[in-house]
C-alpha positions in Angstrom: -1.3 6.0 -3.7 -3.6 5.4 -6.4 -7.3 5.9 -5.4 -10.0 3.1 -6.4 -11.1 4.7 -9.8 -8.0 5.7 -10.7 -6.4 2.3 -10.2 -9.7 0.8 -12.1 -9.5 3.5 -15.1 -5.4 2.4 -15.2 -6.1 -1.4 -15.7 -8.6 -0.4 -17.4 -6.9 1.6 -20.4 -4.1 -0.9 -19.9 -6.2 -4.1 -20.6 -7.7 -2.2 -23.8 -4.7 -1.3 -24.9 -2.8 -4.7 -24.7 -5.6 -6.5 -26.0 -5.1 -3.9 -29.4 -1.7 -4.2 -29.4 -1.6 -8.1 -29.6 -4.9 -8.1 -32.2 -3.0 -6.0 -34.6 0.1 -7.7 -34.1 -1.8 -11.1 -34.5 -3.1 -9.7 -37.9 0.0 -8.2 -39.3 2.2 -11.6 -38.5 -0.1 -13.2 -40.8 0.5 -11.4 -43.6 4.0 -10.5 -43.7 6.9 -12.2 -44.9 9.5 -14.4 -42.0 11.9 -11.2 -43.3 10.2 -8.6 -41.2 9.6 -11.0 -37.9 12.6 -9.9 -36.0 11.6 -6.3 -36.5 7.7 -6.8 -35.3 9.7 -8.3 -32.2 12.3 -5.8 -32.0 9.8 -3.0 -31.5 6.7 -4.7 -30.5 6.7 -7.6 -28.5 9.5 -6.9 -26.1 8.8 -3.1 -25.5 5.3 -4.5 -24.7 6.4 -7.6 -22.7 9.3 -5.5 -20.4 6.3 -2.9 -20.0 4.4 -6.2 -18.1 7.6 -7.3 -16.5 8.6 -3.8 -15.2 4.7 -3.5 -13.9 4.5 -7.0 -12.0 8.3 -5.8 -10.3 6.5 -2.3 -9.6 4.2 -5.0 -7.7 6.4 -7.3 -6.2 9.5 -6.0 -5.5 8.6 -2.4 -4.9 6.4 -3.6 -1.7 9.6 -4.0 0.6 10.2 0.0 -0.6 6.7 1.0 0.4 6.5 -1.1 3.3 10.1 0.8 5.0 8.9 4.0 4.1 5.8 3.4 6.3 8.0 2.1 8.8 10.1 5.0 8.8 7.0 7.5 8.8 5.1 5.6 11.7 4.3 7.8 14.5 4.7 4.5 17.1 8.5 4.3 15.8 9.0 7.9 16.4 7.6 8.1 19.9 9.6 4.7 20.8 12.7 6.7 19.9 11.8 10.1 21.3 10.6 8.2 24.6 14.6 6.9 25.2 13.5 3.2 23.8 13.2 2.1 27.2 10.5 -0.8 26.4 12.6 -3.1 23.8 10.2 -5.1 23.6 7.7 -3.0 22.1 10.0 -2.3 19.0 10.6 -6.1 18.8 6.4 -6.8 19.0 6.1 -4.0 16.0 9.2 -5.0 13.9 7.7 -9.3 14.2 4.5 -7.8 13.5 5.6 -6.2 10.2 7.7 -9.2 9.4 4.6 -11.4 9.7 2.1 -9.0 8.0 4.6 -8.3 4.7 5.9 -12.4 4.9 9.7 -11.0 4.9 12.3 -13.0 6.0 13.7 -9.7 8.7 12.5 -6.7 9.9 14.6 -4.7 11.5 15.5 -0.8 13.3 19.4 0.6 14.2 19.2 3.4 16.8 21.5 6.5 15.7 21.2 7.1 19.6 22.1 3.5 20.8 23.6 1.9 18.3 21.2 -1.0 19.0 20.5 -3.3 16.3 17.0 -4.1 17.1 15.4 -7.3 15.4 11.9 -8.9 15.4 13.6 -11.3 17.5 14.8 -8.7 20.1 18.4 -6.9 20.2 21.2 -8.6 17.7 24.2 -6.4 18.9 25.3 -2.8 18.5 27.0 -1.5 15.4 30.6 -0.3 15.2 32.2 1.9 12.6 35.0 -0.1 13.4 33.6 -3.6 11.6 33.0 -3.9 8.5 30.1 -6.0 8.8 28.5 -2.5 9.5 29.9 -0.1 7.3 26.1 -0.2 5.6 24.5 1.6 8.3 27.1 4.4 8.4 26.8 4.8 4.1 23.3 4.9 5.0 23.1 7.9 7.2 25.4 9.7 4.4 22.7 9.0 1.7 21.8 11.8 0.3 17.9 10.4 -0.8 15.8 8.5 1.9 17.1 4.9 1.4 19.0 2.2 -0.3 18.3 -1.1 -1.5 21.8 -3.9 -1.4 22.2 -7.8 -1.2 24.4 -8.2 2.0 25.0 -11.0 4.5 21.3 -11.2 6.9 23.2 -10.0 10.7 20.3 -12.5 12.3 21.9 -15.1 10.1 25.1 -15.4 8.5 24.2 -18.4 6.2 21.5 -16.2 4.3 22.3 -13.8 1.4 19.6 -11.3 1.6 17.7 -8.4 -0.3 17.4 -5.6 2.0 15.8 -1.9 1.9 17.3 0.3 4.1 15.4 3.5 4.8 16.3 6.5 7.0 14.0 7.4 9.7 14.4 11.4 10.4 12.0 13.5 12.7 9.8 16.6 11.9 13.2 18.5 11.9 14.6 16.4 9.8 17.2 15.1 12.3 18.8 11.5 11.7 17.3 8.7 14.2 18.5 5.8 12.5 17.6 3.7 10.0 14.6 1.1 9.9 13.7 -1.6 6.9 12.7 -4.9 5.6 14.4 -7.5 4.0 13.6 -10.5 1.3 15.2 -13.9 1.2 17.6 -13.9 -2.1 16.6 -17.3 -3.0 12.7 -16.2 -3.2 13.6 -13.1 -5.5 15.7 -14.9 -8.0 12.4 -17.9 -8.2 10.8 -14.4 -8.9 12.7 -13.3 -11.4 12.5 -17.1 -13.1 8.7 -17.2 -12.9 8.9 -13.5 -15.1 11.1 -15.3 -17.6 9.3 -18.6 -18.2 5.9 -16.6 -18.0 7.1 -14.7 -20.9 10.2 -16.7 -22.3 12.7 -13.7 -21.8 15.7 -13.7 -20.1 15.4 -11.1 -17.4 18.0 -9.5 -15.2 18.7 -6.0 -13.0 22.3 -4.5 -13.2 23.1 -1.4 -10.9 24.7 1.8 -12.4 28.6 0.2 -13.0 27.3 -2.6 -14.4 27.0 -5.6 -12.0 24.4 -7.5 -12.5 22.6 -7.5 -9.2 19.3 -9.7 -9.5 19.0 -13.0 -12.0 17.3 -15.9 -12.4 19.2 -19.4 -12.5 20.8 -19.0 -16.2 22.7 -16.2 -15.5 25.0 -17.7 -12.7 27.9 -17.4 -14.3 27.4 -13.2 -15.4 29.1 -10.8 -12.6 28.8 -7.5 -14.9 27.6 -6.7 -18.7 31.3 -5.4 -19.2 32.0 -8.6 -18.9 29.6 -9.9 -21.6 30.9 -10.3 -25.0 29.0 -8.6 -27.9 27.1 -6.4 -24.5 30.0 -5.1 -22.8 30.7 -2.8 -26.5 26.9 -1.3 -25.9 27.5 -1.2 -21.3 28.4 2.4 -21.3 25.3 3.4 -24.0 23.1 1.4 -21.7 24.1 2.5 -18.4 23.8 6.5 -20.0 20.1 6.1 -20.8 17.1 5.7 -19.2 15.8 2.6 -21.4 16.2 2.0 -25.0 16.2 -1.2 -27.7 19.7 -2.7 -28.5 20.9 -5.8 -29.9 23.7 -7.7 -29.7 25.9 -10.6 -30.7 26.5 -13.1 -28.2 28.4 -16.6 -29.2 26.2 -17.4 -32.4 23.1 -16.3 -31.5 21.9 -12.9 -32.1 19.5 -11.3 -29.6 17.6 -8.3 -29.0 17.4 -5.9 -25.8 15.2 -4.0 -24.0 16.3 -1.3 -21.0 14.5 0.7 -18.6 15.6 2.2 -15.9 13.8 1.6 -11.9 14.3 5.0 -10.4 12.9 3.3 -7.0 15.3 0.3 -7.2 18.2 2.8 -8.9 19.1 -0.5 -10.8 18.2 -1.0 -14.8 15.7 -4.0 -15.5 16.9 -5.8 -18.6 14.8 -8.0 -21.0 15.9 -9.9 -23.5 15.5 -12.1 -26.1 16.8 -14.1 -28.8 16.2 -14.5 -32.4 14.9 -17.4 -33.4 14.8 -19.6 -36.5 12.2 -18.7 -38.8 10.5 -22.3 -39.2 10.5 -22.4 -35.3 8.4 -19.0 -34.9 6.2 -19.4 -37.9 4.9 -22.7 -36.0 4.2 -21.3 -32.8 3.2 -17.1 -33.6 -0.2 -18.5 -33.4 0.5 -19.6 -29.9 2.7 -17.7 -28.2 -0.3 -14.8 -29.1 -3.0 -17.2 -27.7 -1.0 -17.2 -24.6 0.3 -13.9 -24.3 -3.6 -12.6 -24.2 -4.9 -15.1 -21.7 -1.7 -14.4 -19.6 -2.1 -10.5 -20.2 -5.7 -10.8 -18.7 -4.3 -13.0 -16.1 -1.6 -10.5 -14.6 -4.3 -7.5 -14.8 -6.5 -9.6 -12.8 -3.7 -10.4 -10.3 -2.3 -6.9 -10.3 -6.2 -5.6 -10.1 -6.7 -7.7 -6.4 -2.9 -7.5 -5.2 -2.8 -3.6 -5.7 -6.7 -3.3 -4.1 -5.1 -5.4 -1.2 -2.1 -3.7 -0.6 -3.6 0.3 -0.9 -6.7 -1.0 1.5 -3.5 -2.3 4.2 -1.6 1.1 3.4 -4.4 3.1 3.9 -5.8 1.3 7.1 -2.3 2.5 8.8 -2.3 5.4 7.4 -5.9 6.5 7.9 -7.3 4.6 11.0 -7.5 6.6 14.6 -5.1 4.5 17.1 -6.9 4.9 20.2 -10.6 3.3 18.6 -10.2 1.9 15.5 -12.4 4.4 13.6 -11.6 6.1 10.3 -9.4 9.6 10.7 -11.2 13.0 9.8 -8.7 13.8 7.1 -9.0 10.2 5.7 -13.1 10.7 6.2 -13.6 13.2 3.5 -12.7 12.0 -0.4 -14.3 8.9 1.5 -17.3 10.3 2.4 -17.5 12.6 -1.3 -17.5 9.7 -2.9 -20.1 7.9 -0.9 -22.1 10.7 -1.7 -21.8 10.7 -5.6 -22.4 7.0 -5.3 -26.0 7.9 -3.5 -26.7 10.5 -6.3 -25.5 8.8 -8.7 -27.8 5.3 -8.3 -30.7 7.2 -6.6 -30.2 5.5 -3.0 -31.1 7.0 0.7 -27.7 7.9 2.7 -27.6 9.1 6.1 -25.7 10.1 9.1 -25.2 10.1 12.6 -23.3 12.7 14.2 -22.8 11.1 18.3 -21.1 13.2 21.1 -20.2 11.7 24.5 -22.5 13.5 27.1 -20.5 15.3 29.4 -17.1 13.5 28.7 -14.9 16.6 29.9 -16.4 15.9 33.3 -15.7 11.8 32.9 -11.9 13.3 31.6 -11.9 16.0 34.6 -12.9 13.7 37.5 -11.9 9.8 36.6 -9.1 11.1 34.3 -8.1 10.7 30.6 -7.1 7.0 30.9 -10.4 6.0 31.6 -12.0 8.3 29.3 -10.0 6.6 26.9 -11.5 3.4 28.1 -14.6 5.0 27.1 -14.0 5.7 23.7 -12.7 2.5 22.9 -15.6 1.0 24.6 -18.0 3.0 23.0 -16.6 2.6 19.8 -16.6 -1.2 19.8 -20.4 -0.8 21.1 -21.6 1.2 18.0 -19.0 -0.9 15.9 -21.8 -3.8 16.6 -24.5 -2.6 15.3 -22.9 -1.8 12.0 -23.0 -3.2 8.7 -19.4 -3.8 6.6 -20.8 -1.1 4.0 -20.9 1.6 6.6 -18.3 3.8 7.9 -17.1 5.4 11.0 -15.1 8.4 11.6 -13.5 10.0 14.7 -15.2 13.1 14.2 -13.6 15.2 17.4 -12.6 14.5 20.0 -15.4 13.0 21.7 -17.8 13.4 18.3 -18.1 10.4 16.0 -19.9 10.8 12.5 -21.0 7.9 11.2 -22.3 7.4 7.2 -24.6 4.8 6.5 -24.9 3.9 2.9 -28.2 2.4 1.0 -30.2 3.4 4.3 -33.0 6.0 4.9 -33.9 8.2 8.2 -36.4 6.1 9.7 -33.9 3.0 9.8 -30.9 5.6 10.5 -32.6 6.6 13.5 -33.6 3.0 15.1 -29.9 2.3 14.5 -29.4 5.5 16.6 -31.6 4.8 18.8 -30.3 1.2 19.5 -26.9 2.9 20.0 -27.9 5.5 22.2 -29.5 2.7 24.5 -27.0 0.1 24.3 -24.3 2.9 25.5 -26.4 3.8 28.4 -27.2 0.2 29.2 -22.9 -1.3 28.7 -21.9 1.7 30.3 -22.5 2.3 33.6 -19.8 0.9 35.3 -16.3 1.5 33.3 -13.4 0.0 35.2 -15.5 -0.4 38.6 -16.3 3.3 38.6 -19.8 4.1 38.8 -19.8 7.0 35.4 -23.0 6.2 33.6 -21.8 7.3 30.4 -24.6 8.6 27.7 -24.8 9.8 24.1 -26.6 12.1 21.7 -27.0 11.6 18.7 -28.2 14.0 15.3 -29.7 12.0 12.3 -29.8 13.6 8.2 -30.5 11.6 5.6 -29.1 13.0 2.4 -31.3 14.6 0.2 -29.2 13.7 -3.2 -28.8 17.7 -3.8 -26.9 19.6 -1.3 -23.3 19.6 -0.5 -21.6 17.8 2.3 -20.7 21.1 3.8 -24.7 22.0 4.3 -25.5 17.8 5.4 -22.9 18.5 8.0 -24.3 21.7 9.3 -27.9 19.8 8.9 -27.1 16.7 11.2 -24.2 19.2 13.6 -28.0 21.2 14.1 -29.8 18.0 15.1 -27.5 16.9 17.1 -27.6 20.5 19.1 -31.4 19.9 19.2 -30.6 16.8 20.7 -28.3 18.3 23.4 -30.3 21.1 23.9 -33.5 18.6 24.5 -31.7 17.1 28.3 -29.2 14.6 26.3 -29.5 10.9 25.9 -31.8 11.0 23.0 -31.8 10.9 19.1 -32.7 14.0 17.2 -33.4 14.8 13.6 -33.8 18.6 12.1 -37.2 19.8 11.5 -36.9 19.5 7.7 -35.8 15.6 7.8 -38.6 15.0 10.3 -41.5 17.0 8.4 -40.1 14.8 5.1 -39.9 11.9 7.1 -43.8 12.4 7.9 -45.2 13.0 4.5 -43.3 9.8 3.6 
């Protein structure tokens, strides 16, 4: 998963250099004779365009891929299994929820245990080695890799063609459980594949490792394999042997030029092509076609910029958020929090933190139990939640610690915010689930002092918060150093 400013620096560089590339081709196709055209598109404009087209399907159809392998890796799904699945309806809540969240057509889980074919509309059936219909799952769980991508008849209904991704779900032992995956309506993936090719006026198809042309847009309807394709079928083995390359080819009368690559994700071959075309007829619109290609160039990176920004920050809220309270995980925390703090260096700006701990929550755990200390936590954590901006961030620290950052802010305001918490906690939490608990917090406050290393503004605001136990609990402490600085200010 590509972090912010690695994501930025890619479009970035990319943007620069696809602006250079069409400038210099813009200039050279006005000098140079109609004779050397078809080479300038031959190893030029479609290397360049199937690099775009092979990016937006790294977008688009790659989701499904990334979305199963989530699926597969979620710790709900796991405990479900390892629990007996005795609440369906759980696994059909999380498998609607992902179908919703993603806009797939079916989400979907078969136990290796049950053989139940579980459905975001509840249990379908169990799967047989004996039909056919389900000879997928069993080829599955013989994969060697982690999952397989096929266009099969959808089991939830027969009247729809669908494009699914089938992943394996395995435990810490690596021990088969079943597979789990998503799947995309055929219909929506070949208007997909048509808004590629009138976007950039290329036919462009997928073929699988024999040949069979897999995914297509409307103009291809009547194509079942390149070995089938005359003038193509004499280049099929060449192409299928290679991880990408240019080719051309006769086809009928018209003469037309190829471009390969090879998905490793999809294991199928994305194809681009195009055709030569009359001299008179390009000389009119070169001009135009390079207008377009730039303003549509800037217009994919722009897309691609927001609909890869969307999709890591959903990734990484799953991957990175504590279940039980919502807050940010530790190990998610910290290249978070580093880079929160080069931002505060960086432009000059106050940064502080709160460190919290639960007074006494061992004893609320020991006497009420741990289901209502959960209460607790969740409670407390929606409290401070509240008095939060969007900017700041909060992180389950411990178990009962919570360290909270708050960008663009100095002591003094870091500690009314503190102090606010502190007394809304004690105030909202006296009575948890009719038992009398009255629940309180410590806090520590640091502010950051733009020079010292998280390690020491940890051990700064873990010794304030100390103070702050050590002072009887239910109060907000600072360290000696942030309160003699906070003075002279």
């Amino acid at each position: 998963m590509l972090s912010f400013s690695r994501k930025g620096s890619f479009i970035a560089i990319t943007s620069v250099l696809l602006l250079i590339g069409f400038s210099a081709i813009s200039l050279i196709s006005y000098y140079v004779a109609n004779s050397t055209l078809n080479q300038h598109i031959r190893t030029n404009t479609l290397p360049i365009t199937s690099d775009n087209i092979y990016s937006e399907v790294q977008r688009d159809l790659l989701q499904p891929i990334l979305v199963s392998s989530l699926m597969a890796q979620d710790t709900f799904v796991h405990d479900w299994i390892v629990a007996g699945e005795q609440n369906p309806a759980a696994i059909t809540r999380y498998l609607n929820n992902i179908q919703e969240r993603y806009q797939t057509i079916t989400a979907f889980f078969i136990s290796e245990s049950t053989r139940n074919y579980y459905h975001s509309s509840g249990i379908l059936k169990k799967v047989d080695p004996e039909n056919p219909q389900d000879d997928w799952y069993f080829r599955v769980k013989k994969l060697s890799g982690q999952y397989e991508i096929n266009m099969d008849i959808d089991t939830a209904d027969n009247s729809r063609t669908t494009f699914f991704v089938n992943h394996k779900v395995l435990d810490r032992d690596n021990s088969y459980l079943g597979v789990i995956g998503v799947g995309l309506a055929s219909e929506a993936i070949k208007d997909m594949i048509d808004v590629y090719q009138n976007r950039y006026n290329r036919q462009v198809y997928f073929v699988d490792r024999q040949g069979k042309i897999t995914l297509h847009g409307e103009a291809l309807d009547d194509r079942n394999s390149i070995r089938e394709i005359d003038g193509l079928k004499e280049i099929a083995t060449q192409i299928l042997t290679t991880t990408g390359g240019s080719y051309e080819y006769q086809f009928k009368d018209k003469h037309i030029f190829l471009k390969t690559r090879y998905v490793p994700d999809l294991d199928w071959y994305l194809l681009v092509e195009q055709e030569e075309h009359p001299e008179q007829a390009v000389q009119s619109v070169l001009w135009l076609n390079l207008g377009l290609s730039i303003g549509i160039t800037i217009i994919v990176l722009i897309l691609a910029h927001f609909t890869l920004g969307s999709y890591q920050r959903r990734l990484e809220q799953m991957a990175n958020t504590d279940k039980l309270t919502g807050a940010i995980t530790r190990s998610a925390f910290e290249p978070t929090f580093e880079q929160l703090l080069s931002f505060a260096q960086r432009r000059q700006q106050p940064l502080s933190v709160l460190l919290m701990d639960i007074d006494h929550f061992k004893v609320i755990n020991d006497t009420h139990g741990h289901l209502l200390g959960d209460h607790v936590l969740k409670h407390i954590t929606k409290l401070m939640n509240s008095l939060l901006r969007k900017s700041d961030v909060i992180c389950r620290w411990g178990g009962e610690e919570f360290l909270i950052v708050l960008p663009e802010c100095n002591l003094h305001s870091a500690t009314n915010i503190a102090s606010k918490m502190r007394k809304l906690i004690e105030e909202s939490l006296k009575v948890v689930d009719s038992k009398h608990i009255d629940v309180t917090a410590s806090f520590g406050v640091a502010q950051f002092n733009n020079l010292e290393s998280s390690e020491n503004l940890f051990l700064r605001v873990d010794k304030a918060l100390y103070a702050a136990k050590a002072g009887g609990r239910n109060c907000v402490e600072t360290t000696e150093q942030e309160q003699e600085a906070s003075a002279k200010a």
